[in-house]
C-alpha positions as a printed NumPy array, in Angstrom:
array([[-13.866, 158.408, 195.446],
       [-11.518, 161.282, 194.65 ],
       [ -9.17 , 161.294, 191.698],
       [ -5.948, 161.203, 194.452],
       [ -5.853, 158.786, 196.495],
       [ -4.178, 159.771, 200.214],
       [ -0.793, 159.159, 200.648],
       [ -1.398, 156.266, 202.768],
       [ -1.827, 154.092, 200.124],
       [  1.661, 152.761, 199.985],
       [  1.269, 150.149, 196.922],
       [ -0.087, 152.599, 194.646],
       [  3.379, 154.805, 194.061],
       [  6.711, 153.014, 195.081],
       [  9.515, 155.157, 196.864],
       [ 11.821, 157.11 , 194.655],
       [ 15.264, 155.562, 193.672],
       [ 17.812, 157.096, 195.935],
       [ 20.776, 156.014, 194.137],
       [ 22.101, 154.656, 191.147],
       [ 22.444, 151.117, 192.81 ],
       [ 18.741, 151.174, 193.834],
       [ 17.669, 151.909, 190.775],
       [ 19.9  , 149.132, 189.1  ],
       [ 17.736, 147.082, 191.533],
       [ 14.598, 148.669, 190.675],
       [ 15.184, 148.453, 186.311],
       [ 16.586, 144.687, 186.928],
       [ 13.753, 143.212, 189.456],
       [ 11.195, 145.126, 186.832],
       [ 13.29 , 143.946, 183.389],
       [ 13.944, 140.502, 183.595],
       [ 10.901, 138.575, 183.43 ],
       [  9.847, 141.065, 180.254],
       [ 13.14 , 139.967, 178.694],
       [ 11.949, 136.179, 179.523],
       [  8.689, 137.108, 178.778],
       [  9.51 , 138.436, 175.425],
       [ 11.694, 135.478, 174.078],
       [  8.868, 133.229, 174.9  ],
       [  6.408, 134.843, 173.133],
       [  9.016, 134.383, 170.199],
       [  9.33 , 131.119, 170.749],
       [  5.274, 130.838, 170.383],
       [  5.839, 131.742, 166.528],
       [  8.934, 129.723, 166.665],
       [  7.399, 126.189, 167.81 ],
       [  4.705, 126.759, 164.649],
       [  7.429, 127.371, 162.558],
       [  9.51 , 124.184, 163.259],
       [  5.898, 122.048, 163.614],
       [  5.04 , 123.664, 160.241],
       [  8.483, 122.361, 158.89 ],
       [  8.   , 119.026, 159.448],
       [  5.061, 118.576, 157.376],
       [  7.691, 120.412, 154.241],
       [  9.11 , 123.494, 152.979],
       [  5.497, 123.829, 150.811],
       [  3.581, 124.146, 154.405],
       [  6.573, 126.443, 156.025],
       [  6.292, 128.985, 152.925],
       [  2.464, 128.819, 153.006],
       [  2.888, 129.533, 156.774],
       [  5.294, 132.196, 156.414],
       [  3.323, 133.585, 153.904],
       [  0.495, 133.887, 156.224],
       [  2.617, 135.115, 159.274],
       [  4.361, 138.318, 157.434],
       [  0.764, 139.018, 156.095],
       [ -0.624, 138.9  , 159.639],
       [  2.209, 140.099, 161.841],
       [  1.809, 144.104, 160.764],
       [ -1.708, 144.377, 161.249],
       [ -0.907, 142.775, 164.888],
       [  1.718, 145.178, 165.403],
       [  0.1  , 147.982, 164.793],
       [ -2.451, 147.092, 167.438],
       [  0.   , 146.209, 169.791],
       [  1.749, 149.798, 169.289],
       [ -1.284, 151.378, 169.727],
       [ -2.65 , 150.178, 173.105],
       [  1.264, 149.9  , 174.49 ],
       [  0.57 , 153.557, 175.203],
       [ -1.47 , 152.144, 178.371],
       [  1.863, 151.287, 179.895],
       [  3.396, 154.872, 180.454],
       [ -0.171, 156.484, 180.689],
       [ -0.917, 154.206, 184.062],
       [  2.57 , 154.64 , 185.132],
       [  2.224, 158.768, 185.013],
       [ -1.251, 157.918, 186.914],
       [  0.872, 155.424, 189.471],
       [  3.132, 157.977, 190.089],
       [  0.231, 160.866, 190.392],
       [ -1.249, 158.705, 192.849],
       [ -4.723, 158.597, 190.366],
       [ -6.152, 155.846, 191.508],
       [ -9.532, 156.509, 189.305],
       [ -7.202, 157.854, 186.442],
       [ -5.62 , 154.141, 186.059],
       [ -9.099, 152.277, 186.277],
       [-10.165, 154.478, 183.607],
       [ -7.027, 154.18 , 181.078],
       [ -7.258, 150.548, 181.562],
       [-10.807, 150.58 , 180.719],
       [-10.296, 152.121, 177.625],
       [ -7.267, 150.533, 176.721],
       [ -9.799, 147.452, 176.525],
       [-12.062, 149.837, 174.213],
       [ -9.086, 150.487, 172.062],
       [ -8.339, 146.642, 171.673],
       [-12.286, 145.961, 171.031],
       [-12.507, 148.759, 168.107],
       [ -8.631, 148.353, 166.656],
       [ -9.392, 144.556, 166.334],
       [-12.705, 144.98 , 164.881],
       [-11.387, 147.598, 162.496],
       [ -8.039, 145.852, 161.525],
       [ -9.925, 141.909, 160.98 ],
       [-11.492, 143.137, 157.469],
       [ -8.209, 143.835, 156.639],
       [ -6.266, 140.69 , 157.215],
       [ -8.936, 138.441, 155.615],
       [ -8.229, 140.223, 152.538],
       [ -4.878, 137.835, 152.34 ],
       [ -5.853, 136.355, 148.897],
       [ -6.79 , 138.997, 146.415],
       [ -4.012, 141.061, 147.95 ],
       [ -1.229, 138.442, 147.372],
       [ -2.681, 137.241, 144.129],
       [ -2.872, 140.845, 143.264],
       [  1.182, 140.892, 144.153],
       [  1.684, 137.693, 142.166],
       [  2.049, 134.899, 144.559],
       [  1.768, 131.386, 144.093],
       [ -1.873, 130.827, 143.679],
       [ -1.291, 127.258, 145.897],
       [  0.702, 129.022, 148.396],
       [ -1.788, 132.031, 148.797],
       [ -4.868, 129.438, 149.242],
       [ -2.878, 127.73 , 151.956],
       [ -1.94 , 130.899, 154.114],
       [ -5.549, 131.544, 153.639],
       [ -6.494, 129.12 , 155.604],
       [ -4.255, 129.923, 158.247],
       [ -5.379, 133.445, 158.48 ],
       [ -9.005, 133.434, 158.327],
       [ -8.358, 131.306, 161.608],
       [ -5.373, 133.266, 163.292],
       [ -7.054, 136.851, 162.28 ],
       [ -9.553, 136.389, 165.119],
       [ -6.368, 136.243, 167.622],
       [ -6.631, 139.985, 167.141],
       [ -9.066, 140.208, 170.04 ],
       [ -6.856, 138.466, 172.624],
       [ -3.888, 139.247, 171.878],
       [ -4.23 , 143.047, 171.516],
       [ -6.519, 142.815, 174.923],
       [ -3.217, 140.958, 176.761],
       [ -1.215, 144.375, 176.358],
       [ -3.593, 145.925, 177.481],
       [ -3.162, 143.94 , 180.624],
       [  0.457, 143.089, 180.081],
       [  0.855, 147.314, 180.177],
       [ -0.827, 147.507, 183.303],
       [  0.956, 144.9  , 185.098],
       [  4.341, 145.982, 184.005],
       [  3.198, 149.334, 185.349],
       [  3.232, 148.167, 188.999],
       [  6.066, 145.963, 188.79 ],
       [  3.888, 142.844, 188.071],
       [  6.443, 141.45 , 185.811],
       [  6.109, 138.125, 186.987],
       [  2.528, 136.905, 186.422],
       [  3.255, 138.561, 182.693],
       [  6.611, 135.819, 182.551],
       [  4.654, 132.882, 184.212],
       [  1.514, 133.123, 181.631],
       [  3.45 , 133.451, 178.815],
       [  5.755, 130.686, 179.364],
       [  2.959, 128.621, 180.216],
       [  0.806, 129.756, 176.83 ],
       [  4.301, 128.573, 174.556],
       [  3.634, 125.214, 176.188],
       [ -0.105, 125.198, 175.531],
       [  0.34 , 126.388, 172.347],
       [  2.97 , 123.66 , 171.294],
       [  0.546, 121.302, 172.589],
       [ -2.423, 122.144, 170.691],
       [ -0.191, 122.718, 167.762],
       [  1.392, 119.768, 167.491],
       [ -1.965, 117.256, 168.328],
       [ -4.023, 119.444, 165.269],
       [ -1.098, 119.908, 162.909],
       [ -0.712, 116.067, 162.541],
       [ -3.994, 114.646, 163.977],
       [ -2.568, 113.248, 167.126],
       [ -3.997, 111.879, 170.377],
       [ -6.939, 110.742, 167.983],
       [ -7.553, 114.308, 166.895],
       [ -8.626, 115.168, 163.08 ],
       [ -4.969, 116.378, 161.232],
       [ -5.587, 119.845, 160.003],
       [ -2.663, 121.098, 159.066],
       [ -2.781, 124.859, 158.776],
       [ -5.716, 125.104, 160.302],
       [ -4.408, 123.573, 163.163],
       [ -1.671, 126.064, 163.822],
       [ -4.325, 128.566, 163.442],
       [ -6.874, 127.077, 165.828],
       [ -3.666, 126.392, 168.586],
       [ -2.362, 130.187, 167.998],
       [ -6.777, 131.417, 168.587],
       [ -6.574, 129.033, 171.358],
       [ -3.374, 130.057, 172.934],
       [ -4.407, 133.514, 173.143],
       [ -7.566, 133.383, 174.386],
       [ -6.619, 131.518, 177.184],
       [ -3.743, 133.554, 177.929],
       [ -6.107, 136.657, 177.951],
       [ -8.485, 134.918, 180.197],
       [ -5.702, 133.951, 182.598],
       [ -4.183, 137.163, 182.646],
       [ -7.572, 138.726, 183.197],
       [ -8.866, 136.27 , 185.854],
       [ -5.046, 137.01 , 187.784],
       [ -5.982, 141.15 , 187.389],
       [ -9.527, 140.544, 188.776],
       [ -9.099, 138.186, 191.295],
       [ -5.38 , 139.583, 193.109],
       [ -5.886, 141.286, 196.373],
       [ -3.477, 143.854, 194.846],
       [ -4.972, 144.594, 191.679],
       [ -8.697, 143.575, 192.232],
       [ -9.147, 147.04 , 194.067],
       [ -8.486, 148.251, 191.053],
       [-12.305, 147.6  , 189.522],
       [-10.983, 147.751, 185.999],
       [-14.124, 146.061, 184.707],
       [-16.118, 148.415, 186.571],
       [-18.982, 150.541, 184.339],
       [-17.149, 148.613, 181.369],
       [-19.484, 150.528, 179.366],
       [-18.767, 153.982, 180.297],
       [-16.739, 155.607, 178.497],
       [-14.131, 158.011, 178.847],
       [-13.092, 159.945, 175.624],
       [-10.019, 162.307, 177.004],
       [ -8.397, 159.217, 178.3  ],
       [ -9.408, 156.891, 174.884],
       [ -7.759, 159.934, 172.707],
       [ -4.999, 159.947, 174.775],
       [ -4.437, 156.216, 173.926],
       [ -4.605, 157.018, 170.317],
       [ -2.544, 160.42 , 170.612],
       [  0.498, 158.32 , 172.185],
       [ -0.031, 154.825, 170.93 ],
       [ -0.69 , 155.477, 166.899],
       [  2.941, 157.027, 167.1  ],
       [  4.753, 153.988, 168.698],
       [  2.815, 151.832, 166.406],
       [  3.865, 153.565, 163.408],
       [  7.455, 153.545, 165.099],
       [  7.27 , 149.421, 165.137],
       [  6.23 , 149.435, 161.315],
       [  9.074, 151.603, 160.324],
       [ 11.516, 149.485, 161.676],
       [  9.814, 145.98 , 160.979],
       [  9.337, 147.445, 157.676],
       [ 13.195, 148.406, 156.998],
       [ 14.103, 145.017, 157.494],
       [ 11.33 , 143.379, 155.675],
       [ 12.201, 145.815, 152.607],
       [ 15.821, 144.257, 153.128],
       [ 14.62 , 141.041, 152.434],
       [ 13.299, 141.646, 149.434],
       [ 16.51 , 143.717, 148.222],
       [ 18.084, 140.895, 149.388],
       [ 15.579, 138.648, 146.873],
       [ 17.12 , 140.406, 144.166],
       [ 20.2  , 139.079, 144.834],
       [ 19.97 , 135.479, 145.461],
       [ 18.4  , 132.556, 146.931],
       [ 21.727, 132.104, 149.31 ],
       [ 21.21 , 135.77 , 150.612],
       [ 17.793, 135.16 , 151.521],
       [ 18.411, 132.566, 153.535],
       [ 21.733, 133.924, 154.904],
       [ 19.679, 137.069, 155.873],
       [ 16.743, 135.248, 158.029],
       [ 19.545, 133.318, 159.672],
       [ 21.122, 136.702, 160.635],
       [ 17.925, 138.181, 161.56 ],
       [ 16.716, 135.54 , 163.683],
       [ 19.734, 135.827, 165.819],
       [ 19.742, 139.858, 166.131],
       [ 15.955, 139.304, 166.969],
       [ 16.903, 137.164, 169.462],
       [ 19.163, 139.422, 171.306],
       [ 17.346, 142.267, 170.97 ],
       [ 14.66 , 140.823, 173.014],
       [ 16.88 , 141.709, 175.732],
       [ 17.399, 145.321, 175.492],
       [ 13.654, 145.34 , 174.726],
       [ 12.694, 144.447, 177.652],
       [ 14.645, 146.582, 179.768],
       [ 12.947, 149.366, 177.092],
       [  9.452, 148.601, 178.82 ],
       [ 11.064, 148.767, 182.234],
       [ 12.448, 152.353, 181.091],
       [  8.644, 153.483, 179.872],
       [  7.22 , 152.115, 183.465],
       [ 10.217, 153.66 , 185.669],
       [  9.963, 156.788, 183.549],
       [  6.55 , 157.322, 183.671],
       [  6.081, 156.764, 187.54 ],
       [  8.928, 159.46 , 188.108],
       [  7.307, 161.656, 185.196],
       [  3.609, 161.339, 187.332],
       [  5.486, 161.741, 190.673],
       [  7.165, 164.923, 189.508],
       [ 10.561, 163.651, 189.97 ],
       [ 13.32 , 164.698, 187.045],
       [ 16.125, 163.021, 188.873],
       [ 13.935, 159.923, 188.967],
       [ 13.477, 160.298, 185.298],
       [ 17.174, 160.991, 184.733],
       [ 18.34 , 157.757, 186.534],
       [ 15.525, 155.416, 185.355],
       [ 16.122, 156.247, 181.545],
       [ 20.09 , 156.656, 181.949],
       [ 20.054, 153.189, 183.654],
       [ 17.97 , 150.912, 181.396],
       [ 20.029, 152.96 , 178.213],
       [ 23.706, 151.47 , 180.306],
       [ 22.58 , 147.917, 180.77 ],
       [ 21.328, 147.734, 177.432],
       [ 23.963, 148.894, 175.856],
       [ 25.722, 146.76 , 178.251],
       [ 24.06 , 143.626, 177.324],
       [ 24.71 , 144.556, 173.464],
       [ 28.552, 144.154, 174.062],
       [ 28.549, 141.143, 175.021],
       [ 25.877, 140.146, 172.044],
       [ 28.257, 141.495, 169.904],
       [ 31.632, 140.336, 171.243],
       [ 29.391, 136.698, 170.556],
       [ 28.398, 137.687, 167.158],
       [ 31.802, 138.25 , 166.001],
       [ 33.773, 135.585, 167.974],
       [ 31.421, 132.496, 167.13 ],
       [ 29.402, 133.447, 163.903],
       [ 30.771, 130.312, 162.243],
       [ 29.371, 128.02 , 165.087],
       [ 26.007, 130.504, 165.502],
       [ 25.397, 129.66 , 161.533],
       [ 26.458, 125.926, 161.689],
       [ 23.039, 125.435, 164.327],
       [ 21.264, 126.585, 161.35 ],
       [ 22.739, 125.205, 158.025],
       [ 25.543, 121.976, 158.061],
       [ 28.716, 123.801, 156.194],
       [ 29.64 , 120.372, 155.462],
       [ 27.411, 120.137, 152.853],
       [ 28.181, 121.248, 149.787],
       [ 25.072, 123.195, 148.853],
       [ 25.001, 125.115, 151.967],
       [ 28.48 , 126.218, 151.838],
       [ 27.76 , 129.762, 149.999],
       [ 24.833, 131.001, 151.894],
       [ 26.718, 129.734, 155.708],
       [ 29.274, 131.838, 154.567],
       [ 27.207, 134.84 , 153.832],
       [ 25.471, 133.755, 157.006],
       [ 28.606, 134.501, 159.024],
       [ 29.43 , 137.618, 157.459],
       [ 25.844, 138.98 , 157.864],
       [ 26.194, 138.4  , 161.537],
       [ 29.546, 139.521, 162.268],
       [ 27.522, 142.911, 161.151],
       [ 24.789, 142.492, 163.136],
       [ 27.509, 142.03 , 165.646],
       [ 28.637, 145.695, 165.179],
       [ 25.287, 147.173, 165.038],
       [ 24.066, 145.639, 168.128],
       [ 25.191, 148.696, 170.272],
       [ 23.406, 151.026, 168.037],
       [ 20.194, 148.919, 168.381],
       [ 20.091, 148.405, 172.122],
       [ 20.796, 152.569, 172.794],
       [ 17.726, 153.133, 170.125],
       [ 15.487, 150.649, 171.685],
       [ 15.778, 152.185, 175.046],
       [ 16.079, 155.756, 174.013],
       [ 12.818, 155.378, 172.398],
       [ 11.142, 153.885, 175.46 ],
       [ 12.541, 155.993, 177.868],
       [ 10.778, 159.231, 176.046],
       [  7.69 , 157.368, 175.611],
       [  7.687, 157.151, 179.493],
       [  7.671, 160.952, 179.014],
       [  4.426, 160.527, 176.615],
       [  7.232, 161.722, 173.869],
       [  5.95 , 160.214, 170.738],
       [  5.496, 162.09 , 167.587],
       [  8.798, 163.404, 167.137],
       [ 10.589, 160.18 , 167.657],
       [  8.424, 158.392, 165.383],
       [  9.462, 161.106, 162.616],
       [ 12.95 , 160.377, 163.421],
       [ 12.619, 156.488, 163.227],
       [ 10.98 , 156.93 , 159.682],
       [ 13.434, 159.513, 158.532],
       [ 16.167, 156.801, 159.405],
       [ 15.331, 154.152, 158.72 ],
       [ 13.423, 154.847, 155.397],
       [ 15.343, 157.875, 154.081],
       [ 18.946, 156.928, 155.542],
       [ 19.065, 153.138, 156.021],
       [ 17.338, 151.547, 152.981],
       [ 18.81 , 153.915, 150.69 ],
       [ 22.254, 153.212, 151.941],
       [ 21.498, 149.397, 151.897],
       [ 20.766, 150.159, 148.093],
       [ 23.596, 152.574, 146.98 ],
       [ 26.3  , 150.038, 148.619],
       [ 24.187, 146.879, 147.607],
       [ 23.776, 147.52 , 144.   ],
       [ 25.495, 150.367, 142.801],
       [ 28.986, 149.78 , 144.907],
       [ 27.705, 146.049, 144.15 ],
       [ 28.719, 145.164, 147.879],
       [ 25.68 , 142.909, 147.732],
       [ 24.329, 141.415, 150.899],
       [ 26.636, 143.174, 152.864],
       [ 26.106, 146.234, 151.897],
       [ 22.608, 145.797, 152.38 ],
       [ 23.311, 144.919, 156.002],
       [ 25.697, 148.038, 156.336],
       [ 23.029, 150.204, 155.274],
       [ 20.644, 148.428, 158.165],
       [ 23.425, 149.141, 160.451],
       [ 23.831, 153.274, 159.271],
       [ 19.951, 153.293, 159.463],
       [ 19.911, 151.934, 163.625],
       [ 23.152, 154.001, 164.141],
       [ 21.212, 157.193, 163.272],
       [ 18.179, 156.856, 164.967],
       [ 19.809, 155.681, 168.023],
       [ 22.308, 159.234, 168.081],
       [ 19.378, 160.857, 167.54 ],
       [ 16.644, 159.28 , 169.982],
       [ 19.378, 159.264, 172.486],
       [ 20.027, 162.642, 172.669],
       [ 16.677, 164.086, 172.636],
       [ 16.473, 162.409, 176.039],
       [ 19.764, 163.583, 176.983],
       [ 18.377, 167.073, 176.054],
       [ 14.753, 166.581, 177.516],
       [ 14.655, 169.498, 179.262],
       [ 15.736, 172.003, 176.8  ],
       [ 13.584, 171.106, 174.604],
       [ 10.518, 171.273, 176.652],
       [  9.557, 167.762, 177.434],
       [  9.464, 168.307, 181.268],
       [  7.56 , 171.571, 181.354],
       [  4.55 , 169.678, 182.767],
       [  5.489, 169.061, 185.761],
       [  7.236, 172.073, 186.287],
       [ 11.172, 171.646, 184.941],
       [ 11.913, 174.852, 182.638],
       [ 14.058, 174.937, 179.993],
       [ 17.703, 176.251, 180.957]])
């Protein structure tokens, strides 16, 4: 079989967007089911967290210990193999039909050795947080949660993988359907092992570490059996010479992917260095803060999603040689994110007393302080949710372009070298406190996003088209 496939083959590289109100089609038909999709694979970590509750605050913190142990590992993973998303859509667009097969083949190789290379790592949990001074009770119980949940490595990273290359050609759907169906599973599991239900031993941690191995293993295997099986996909052969491998396009996963990854950590790790400048405060600023975060997490599912439409449309215009495509696919996710983010932020500041009140009862009197702190934390979230939603689509629009190193050295020069110090100066030595922590969040997003933005408003000056032909002016 050659490497192009005849032009015949009509599935393999969808039409180009004629206008902007196809491509508005194109981005929303594509986006929503990754925004669903992504909100219900927070609401897998979610269910353990409330199940995890009920047994008391010593289990949650044990859990949460585990979790923010776990989590970075995972998402370093996850960055890494999310570079199969815009490497099959360049090949979709190229019409590469052996190209794909192969990327998705190593993608799988990349999951097998960064799981296998990252599990040593996470079952050091104990002398690490005993190392860092943690409750020695605590530590022993997120233990046991880990050494289960580490093994999720395998699955999970393999499901991007997969996830990538559906989103790639459109597939959005399956990706929605199987996840919504694993947060079910997994509450199921979860809740008969966590308390010994249905005549089932109680195992407490364990058990939300045996339903979050189970979950994603089956999800994997579903999501697998779907690739292998549809008539669309199956000619695909992505299991075919498993064995083989293909170095040029395994680099290539590691030349893109190790960027992104390290992208994700900067950012997950601004905010989790803000919680612990916020630990220096108070007890009511810690809580006020995860109240806060959860609900800017929340709504920045959205604009994430329509960021992995923007790598997908991107990269199909990128491999089809098309820079108006490119123009309209990236400008278009970038509008209806930012879109989306004014109305998240119109909510934010017209209801944070009623967002908070879901979360703590203000009528009681111990709770009063940290609501309160709660509500102004959010009305700033409020403000910085435009910034957030143009960075979280800027970003994923030049990784359709395979544009990766440079913004990862603008995400950690922002958020590390702008944001947290700013959080600090007006935190502690203005003595602003919690909100000037959050301030300083907000100044961190706000410069990565003017910056991120308009490298991909200047993408052709600065060379990133030259590949397929686009000089700079």
């Amino acid at each position: 079989m050659s490497d192009k496939v005849a032009s015949a083959e009509p599935a393999l590289s969808p039409p180009a967007a004629s206008s902007w109100g196809a491509e508005l089609r194109a981005t929303f038909s594509l986006a929503w089911p990754l925004v669903i999709a992504q909100l219900a694979q927070n609401a897998l970590h979610t269910t353990d967290v409330i199940l995890l509750g009920w047994l008391g605050p010593v289990y949650l913190a044990a859990g949460t210990l585990g979790t923010t142990f776990f989590t970075p590992f995972l998402l370093f993973g996850v960055g890494i193999v999310g570079a199969v998303a815009p490497l099959v859509a360049q090949a979709r667009g190229a019409r590469n039909i052996k190209a794909i097969r192969r990327i998705v083949r190593q993608g799988f190789w990349a999951a097998i050795v960064l799981a296998a290379l990252l599990l040593p790592l996470v079952l050091q949990i104990k002398p690490l947080y005993l190392f860092l001074g943690q409750d020695p009770q605590a530590t022993d119980m997120a233990e046991q949660f880990v050494q289960i949940v580490a093994w999720s490595l395998f699955p999970a990273i393999g499901i991007i993988t997969l996830r990538s290359f559906l989103s790639a050609f459109d597939a959005t759907r399956a990706v929605l359907v199987i996840t919504v169906l694993g947060v079910v599973v997994n509450a199921f599991i979860a809740y008969t092992l966590i308390f010994g239900n249905f005549g089932m031993p109680r195992l407490e941690l364990r058990g939300a570490g045996i339903a979050t191995l189970t979950t994603n293993i089956l999800m994997f295997l579903a999501m697998l059996a779907y690739v292998v099986r549809h008539r669309r996909f199956g000619r695909f052969h992505i299991l075919m010479r498993f064995w083989k491998p293909d170095w040029s396009h395994f680099r290539s996963i590691f030349a893109i992917g190790t960027p992104i990854a390290l992208t994700v950590l900067a950012e997950v790790g601004m905010f989790t260095a803000a919680a612990l400048l916020m630990g220096r405060i108070g007890t009511d600023e810690v809580a006020a803060h995860a109240i806060a975060l959860q609900c800017a997490s929340m709504a920045f599912m959205v604009p994430l999603g329509l960021g992995i439409a923007a790598t997908v449309r991107v990269g199909v215009a990128y491999g089809r040689r098309d820079p108006d495509g490119i123009r309209k696919a990236g400008w278009m996710a970038f509008m209806l994110g930012i879109g989306f983010m004014t109305i998240s932020c119109a909510t934010f500041l017209l209801f944070a007393r009623p967002i908070v009140s879901i979360f703590l009862d203000p009528t009681i009197e111990a709770n009063v302080h940290a609501a309160t702190l709660a509500v102004s934390f959010i009305a700033i979230a409020g403000i910085f949710q435009l910034v957030d939603g143009a960075q979280v689509t800027a970003a994923h629009a030049l990784r359709g372009l395979s544009d990766t190193k440079i913004p990862m050295l603008l995400a950690i020069f922002g958020y590390w070298l702008v944001g947290l110090p700013t959080s600090y100066v007006l935190g502690f030595v203005l003595d602003w406190r919690g909100v000037g922590i959050w301030l300083g969040l907000a100044v961190g997003l706000a410069f990565v996003a003017v910056l991120l933005v308009s490298r991909f408003a200047l993408r052709e000056r600065l060379g990133l088209l030259e590949k397929i032909g686009v000089r700079r002016a």
